[in-house]
Every structure is written in structure tokens, then in C-alpha cells.
N, C-alpha and C positions, 0 to 999 in steps of 0.2 A: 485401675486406681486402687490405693490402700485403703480398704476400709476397718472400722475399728467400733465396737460398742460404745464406749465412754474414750472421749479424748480429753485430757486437763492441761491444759493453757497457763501455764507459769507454776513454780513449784517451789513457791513457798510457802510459808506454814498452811494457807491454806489448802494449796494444790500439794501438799503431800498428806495434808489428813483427807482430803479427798480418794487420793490415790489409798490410804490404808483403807479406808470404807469402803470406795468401789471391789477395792481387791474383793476384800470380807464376803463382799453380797454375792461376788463371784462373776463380775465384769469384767470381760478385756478391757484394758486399763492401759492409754498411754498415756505420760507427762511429758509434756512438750513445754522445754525451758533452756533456752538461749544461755546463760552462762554456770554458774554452781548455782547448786540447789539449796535456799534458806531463801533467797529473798533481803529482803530489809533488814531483818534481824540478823545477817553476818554484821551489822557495820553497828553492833549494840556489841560492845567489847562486855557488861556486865548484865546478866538476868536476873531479878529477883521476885518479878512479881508475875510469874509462871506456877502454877500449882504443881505444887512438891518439889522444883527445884528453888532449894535458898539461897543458893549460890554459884551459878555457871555462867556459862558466855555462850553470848548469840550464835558464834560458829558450832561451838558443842551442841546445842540445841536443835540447829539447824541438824546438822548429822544424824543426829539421834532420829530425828523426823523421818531420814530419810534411808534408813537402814532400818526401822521399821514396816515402813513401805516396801523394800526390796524383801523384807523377809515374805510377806505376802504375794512376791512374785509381781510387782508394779515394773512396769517398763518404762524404761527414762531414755529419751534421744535429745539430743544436745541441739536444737533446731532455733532459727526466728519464724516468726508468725507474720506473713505478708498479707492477711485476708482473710479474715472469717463471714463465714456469706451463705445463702441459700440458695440454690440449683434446683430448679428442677424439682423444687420439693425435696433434696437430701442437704445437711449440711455439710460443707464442703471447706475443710483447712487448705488454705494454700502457703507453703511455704518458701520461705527467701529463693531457693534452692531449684524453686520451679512447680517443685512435687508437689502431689494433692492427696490429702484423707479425709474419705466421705464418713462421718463420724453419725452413730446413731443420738449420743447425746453429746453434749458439749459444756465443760465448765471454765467459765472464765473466770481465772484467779491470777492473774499477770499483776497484779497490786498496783500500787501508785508510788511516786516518785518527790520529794521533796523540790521545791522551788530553792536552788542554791543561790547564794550571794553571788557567788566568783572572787570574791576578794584575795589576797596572797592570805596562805594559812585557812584556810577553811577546810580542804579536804586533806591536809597536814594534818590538823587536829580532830578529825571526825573519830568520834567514839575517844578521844583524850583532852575531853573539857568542852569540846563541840557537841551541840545535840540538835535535834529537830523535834523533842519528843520530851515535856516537861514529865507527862505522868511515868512514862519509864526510867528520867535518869535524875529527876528531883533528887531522890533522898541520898546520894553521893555528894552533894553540894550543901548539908545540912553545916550552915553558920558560917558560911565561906558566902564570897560576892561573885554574882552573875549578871552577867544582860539580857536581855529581850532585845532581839531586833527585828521589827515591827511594828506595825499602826492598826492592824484590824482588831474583830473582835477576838481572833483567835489569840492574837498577838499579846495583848490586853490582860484578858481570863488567864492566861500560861504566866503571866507575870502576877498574877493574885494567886496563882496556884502555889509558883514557885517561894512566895512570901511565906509558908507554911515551913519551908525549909530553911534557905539562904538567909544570911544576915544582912543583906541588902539588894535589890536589884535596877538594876539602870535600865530605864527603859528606852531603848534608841528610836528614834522614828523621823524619817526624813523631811517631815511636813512640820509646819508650825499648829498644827491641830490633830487628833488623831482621827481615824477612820471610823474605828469602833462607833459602836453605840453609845450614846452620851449617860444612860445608865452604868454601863458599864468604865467606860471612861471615869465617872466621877467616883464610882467606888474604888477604884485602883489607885487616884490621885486623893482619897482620904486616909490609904494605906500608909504612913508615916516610913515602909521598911525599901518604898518605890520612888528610883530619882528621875526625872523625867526627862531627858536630851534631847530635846528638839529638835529642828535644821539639821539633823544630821546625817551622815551616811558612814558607815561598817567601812573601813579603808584599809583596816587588816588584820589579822588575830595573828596573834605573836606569843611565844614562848621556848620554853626548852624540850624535856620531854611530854610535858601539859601544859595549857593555855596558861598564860602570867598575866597577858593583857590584850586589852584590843587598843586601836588607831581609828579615832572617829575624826570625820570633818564636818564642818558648819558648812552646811550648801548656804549662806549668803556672806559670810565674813572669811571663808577658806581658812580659817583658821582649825591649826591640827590641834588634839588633845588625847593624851595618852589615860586610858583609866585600865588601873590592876585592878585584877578578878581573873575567877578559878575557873568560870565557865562560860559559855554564849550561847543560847538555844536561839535557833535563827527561824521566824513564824512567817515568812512572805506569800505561803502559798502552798499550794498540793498540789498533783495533777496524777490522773489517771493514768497508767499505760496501757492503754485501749486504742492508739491508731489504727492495729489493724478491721477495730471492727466496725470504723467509718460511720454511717448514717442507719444499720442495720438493726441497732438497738435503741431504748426509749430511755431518753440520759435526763437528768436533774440540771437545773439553771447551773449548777455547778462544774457539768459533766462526767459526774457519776451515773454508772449506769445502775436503774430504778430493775426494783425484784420485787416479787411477790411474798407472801409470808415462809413459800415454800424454796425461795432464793431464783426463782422460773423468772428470766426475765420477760421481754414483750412477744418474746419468740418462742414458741412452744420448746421445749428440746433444747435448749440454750439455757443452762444457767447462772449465776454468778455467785462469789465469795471472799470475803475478804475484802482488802480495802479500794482495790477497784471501784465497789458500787458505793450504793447510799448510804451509809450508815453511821452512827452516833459516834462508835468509837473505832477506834483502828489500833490495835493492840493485839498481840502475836494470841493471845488466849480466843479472841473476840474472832477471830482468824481463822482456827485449829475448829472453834464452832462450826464457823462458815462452811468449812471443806465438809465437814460430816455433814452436816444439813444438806448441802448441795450434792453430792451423790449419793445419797440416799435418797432423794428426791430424783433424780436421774434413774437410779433403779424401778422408782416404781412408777415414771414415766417411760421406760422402754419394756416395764410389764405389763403396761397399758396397749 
């Protein structure tokens, strides 16, 4: 069986500031990441609120990440994750492929994945007018009209956020009430810049080279209604990409998986970063923290 010092589990922004920090400490160091390497931030066409870059794109950024990493000698194998688990007392990657690496630490940084609509035109316009992400693509939408579609609290707050920017925002939500908190609900509906669309459901985002408009429908009158606008941040949900680590770790009502101050999840020797686990915010900087914290903490858990 292949064994490895540090193995890192997804290789975006955090799993590749992982990988520059394990290199650093002077850790064998694999990245094990199923398709290109950026993660979330390939599908952010604009970056602006990355320290010292004022203007680049997700894909650049991404690269940049990871030709860093290569300059410090990080190893990247193009692999899926079928299993992460404990043996025997060693931890033990098993991938798609069959193969196994008995890994002295281990960082989970495989990120999470956005709840999509499916509607026509959604992954047409992703990253040109589509978002899933108000604090990253707000200020591109300054004085121009967008929607919200959603009902929760996240849903909600991302449409009070977005009012700081846009000159108007529609809030879609399929229910004749919203989910949210009724705090927060009533602040958003004292907002004068927020329109409210009830009974309704996202039936299609439509445009040319950027979004023009969306196609909503009344789930009780099936009547159609077209509203133009420049963007559509779509809030229904998050999920972790953690399947392979099943029942092994200690996850949040949410199913994030829960860390310690030093990113050490319930499992000695296992840690996590980035937006996989618990945390407040999920932003490629909040990320790039993650990864250095977590093998640096892996370092001086396999000094121990």
C-alpha cells in the first residue's frame, strides 16, 4: 500500500494553500483532486476582493495557486475519493480506482457545492449574470436590477446585502410566506429597493451574451411573467462534498464537518479547511487561511 505523510483531499484554494504550507514545513505532500485544480473559484469569471489582486479572474487565480504549490515540489494526481476511514489505527484513502493510501495526516478540503435550480439557462449564465455568491459578485451589479431566489434566512440577508448595490431587487420565493426568520424577513420587507414575488418558481434565465431576464411562474395561478434584470443570485442551499467520509467524522445539524480551533476534526490526524466544514464565511481568502492553518497543524501533529 502507498503511504504518504500529509494527503490533501480537494485542491482548491484551500487544498492548495495547504499543499504550499505542508511543502514549506517539508512534508510529503499529495493533492488528491478529481477534476482541475481552483475548486469553486474557476466558475467566479471576476475577482476583486482577494488581497492585492484588483482585478483578475477565478481561473487566473486558481493557477496562480497552483504553480505555486508546484514550485515547492507538491504532488497532484488527478484521482476521486471513494473512502476515507480508519484501519487498524492508520488512515486509509481508498480511491475510485480501487487503490489505497495509508496517509500519516489527512486534510479535508474537497469544498461544497451550491444547491442548483436546474432550470434552462442557469449553467448558461453561471459567472455572466448568474451567481450563488452576493458578497463576491454584488458590486458588478451596482444600479442595475437582480433577484434573489429563495426563502430562507440566507436567501433573505443576500437580498439586504444586495440593496447596498442594485437599484432594485426581486425577491422570488416559491411559498406564500417566507422561511426566514420573521426578524429578518421584516427588515428586508421594510427595504423600499426589495420586491417580493411570492408563489413563485425560477422557470428560466434567458438572455444573450449576459442574463436580460428571468421566466417566473405562480405555483397557484400558472401564470407566466417575464421580469428584466442583469443578474440572479440563486440562495436554496449548500452542501458539503464530504460523501466519501460517511459517518467517520463529527458534522453540524447542517452537515458540515465540526473542527477544532486548530482545524483537527473528531479524529485525531484528520483535519479540515475551507468550506467543507463549519464556518461563518466561505470566501476564497477565508479558504487560502483554512489550508495554512490545517497543515501547519498536521505538521505538528505528525511531530508529535
Amino acid at each position: 500500500m502507498e503511504k504518504r505523510e500529509l494527503v490533501i483531499i480537494g485542491a482548491g484554494p484551500a487544498g492548495l494553500s495547504a499543499a504550499i504550507y505542508g511543502k514549506r514545513a517539508g512534508l510529503d505532500t499529495l493533492v488528491l483532486e478529481k477534476g482541475r485544480p481552483g475548486g469553486q473559484v474557476l466558475i467566479t469569471s471576476k475577482i476583486e476582493n482577494y488581497p492585492g489582486i484588483l482585478d483578475g479572474t477565478g481561473s487566473g487565480l486558481a493557477d496562480a495557486f497552483r504553480t505555486h504549490a508546484e514550485h515547492f515540489k507538491a504532488e497532484f494526481r488527478t484521482a476521486s475519493v471513494q473512502k476515507l476511514e480508519v484501519r487498524d489505527g492508520e488512515k486509509i484513502i481508498t480511491l475510485k480506482d480501487g487503490s489505497e493510501i495509508a496517509a500519516g495526516a489527512v486534510i479535508v478540503a474537497s469544498g461544497a457545492s451550491f444547491r442548483k435550480q436546474g432550470c434552462p439557462g442557469e449553467s448558461t449564465y453561471t459567472g455572466m449574470g448568474v451567481s450563488y455568491c452576493a458578497v463576491c459578485d454584488a458590486a458588478f451589479f451596482e444600479e442595475l436590477e437582480v433577484a434573489v431566489i429563495g426563502g430562507g434566512n440566507t436567501a433573505v440577508e443576500e437580498a439586504c446585502y444586495l440593496t447596498g448595490f442594485a437599484s432594485k431587487v426581486y425577491l422570488v420565493h416559491r411559498r406564500d410566506q417566507f422561511r426566514a426568520d420573521k426578524m429578518v424577513v421584516d427588515h428586508a420587507l421594510s427595504n423600499p429597493k426589495i420586491v417580493p414575488v411570492m408563489d413563485s418558481v425560477l422557470e428560466s434565465i434567458e438572455g444573450s451574451d449576459i442574463v436580460e431576464k428571468i421566466v417566473v411562474r405562480n405555483v397557484k395561478t400558472n401564470e407566466k411573467r417575464e421580469i428584466p434584470l442583469s443578474g440572479v443570485f440563486i440562495f436554496i442551499g449548500t452542501l458539503p462534498n464530504d460523501e466519501y467520509v460517511h459517518d467517520l467524522l463529527q458534522k453540524d445539524e447542517g452537515g458540515w464537518i465540526v473542527t477544532d480551533a486548530s482545524l483537527q476534526t473528531s479524529v485525531p490526524g484528520i483535519f479540515a479547511a475551507g468550506d467543507v466544514r463549519d464556518t461563518s464565511l466561505r470566501q476564497v481568502v477565508t479558504a487560502a487561511g483554512d489550508g495554512a492553518r490545517a497543515a501547519m497543524s498536521a505538521y505538528a501533529y505528525l511531530q508529535r
